[in-house]
N, C-alpha and C positions, 0 to 999 in steps of 0.2 A: 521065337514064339510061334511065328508060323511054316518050321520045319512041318508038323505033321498036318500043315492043313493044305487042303486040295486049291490050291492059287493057281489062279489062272493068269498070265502077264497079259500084256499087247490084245485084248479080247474088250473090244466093243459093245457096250450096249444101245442096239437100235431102237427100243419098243419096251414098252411095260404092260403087263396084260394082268387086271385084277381079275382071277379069277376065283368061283366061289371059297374055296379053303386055304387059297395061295396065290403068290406072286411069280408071275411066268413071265421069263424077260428071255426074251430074243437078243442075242447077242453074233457078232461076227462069230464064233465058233460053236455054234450050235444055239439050241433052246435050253433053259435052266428054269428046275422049278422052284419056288424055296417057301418055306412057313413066312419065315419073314425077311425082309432089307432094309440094311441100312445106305441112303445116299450120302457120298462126302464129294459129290463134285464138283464144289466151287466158282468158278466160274462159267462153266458148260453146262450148268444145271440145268436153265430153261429150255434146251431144248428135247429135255427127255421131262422137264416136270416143268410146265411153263408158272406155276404159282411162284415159280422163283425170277420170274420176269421183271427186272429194274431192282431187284432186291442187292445185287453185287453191282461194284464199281468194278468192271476188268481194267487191270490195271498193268502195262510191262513191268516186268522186273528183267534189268539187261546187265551183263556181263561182261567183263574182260579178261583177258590172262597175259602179263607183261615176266617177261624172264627178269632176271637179277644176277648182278655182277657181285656183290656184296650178301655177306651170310644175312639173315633176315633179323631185324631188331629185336621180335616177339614172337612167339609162337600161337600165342592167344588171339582168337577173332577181335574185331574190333568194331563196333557198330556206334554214329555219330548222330548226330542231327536230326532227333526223334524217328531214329531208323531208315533214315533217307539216306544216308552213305554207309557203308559197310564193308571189309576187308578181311582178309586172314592170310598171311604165308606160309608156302611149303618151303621145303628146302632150295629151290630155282626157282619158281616163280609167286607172283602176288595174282590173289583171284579180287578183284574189287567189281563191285554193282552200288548202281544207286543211281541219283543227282537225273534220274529220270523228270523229273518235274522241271528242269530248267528245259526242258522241249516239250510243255504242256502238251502242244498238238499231235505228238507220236506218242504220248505217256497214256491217253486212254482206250482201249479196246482189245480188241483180241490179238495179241503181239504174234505176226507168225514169219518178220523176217527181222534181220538187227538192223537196228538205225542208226547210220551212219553219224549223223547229226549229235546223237546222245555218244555215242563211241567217243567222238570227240570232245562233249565235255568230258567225259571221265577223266581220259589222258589230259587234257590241261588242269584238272584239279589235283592229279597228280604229280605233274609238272610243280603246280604251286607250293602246295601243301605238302608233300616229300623230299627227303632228299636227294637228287637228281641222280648223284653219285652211285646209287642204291640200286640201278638198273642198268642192263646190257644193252637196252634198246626199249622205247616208246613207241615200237610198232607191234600192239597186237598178237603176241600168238595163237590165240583162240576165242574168238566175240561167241556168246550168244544169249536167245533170252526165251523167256517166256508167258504164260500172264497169269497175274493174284486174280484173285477173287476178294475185296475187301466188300464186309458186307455196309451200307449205307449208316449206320450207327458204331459201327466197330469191334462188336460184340458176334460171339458167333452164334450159330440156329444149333441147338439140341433139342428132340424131343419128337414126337408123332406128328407124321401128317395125315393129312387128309384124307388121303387114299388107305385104307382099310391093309393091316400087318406094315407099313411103310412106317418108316422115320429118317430121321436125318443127322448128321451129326458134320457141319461144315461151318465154310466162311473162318475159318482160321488164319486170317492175315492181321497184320498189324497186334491192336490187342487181344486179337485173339489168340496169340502163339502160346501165351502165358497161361491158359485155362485147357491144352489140350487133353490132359493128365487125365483132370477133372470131370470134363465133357466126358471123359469113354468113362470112366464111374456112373455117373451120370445115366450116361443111356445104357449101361452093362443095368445097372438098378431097375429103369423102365420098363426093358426088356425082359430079363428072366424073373422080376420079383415082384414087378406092375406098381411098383414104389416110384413116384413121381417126384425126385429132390433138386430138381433142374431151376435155379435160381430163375427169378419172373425176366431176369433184364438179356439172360443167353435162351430162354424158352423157345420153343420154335412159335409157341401162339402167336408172340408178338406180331407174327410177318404181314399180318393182315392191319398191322395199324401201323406200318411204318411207312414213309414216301418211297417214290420210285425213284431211280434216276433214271432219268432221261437225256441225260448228257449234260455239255455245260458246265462250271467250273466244281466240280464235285467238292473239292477242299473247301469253299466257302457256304455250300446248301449244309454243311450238318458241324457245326463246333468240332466236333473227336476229331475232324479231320484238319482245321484250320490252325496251326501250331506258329502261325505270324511270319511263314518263312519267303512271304511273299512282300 
């Protein structure tokens, strides 16, 4: 879909500049002008549109990669315990992430090296809960992570902001994976047809009447999050 269109990779936005007929963003590779934008950046969002300040849980999501002695039981991903464990095999190795919550205090913020500590559970919950036999070795061949953007209710932000040609279409963790489809309808409608079908509970209005987080045990300040696995 986006063969014909002008993508830019690795290209930073520093600065947004509303200007009278347009949105002028400063970015590492030059300036760019555009009629309008849409933001999707989840977790990094405040610091280019601070109204999104305390609106995400940053949350790690961390990785592993263990080879295999044994052909793979399934070919099909596998995600367990309201999305807290998750797996799928290649042909030589298992890629497993999760079970972050069992190191509550490396599980929230901005992830920017792998934790040790979480590495380790992984590998003994695979120890337990696999069969042993199924691997070449339980050391690691490639750890790494990075960090969600869950938004504070669980829903994600579709719809106009504040700022004049601006909108948004983010917070797509958790339940929000299941509405991504919808969401780009959604604002693809807002957008070119000024047709507003954006259900009230993923609307971007809402953001202004939701709590902040401010840290603290996020799982227990809002129900969506609390699933008893504590």
């Amino acid at each position: 879909l986006a063969a014909d269109l002008p993508v830019r990779t690795n290209c930073a936005v520093t600065e947004i500049i509303d200007a009278p007929t347009s949105v002028q963003l400063n970015t590492t590779q030059g300036k760019f002008e555009a009629e309008k934008v849409v933001f999707c950046l989840n977790a990094f969002s405040s610091e280019l549109l601070p109204e999104f300040q305390g609106l995400y849980v940053p949350l790690r999501g961390q990785m592993l990669r263990l080879p295999l002695k044994l052909k793979p039981p399934t070919e099909r991903p596998i995600i367990t315990n309201y999305g807290e464990i998750y797996w799928h095999f290649t042909d030589t190795h298992i890629n497993f992430g999760g079970l972050e919550f069992r190191v509550p205090e490396d599980e929230t913020g901005i992830a920017t090296d792998v934790s040790k500590r979480i590495t380790d559970v992984q590998v003994d919950w695979i120890r337990q809960f696999m069969n042993p036999d199924l691997f070449a070795s339980f050391d690691p061949v490639r750890t790494w992570c990075s960090t969600m953007a869950f938004t504070v209710d669980g829903f994600p932000f579709v719809g106009a902001l504040k700022c004049p040609r601006c909108y948004v279409l983010a917070g797509l963790c958790g339940l929000g994976h299941s509405y991504a489809l919808e969401a780009a309808r959604w604002i693809h409608e807002l957008i070119t047809a000024g047709r507003n079908i954006i259900p009230e509970f993923c609307s971007s209005d809402r953001m202004n009447s939701l709590p902040r987080f401010e840290g603290g045990d996020w799982r227990n300040q809002n129900e969506t999050w609390n699933h008893g696995i504590h």
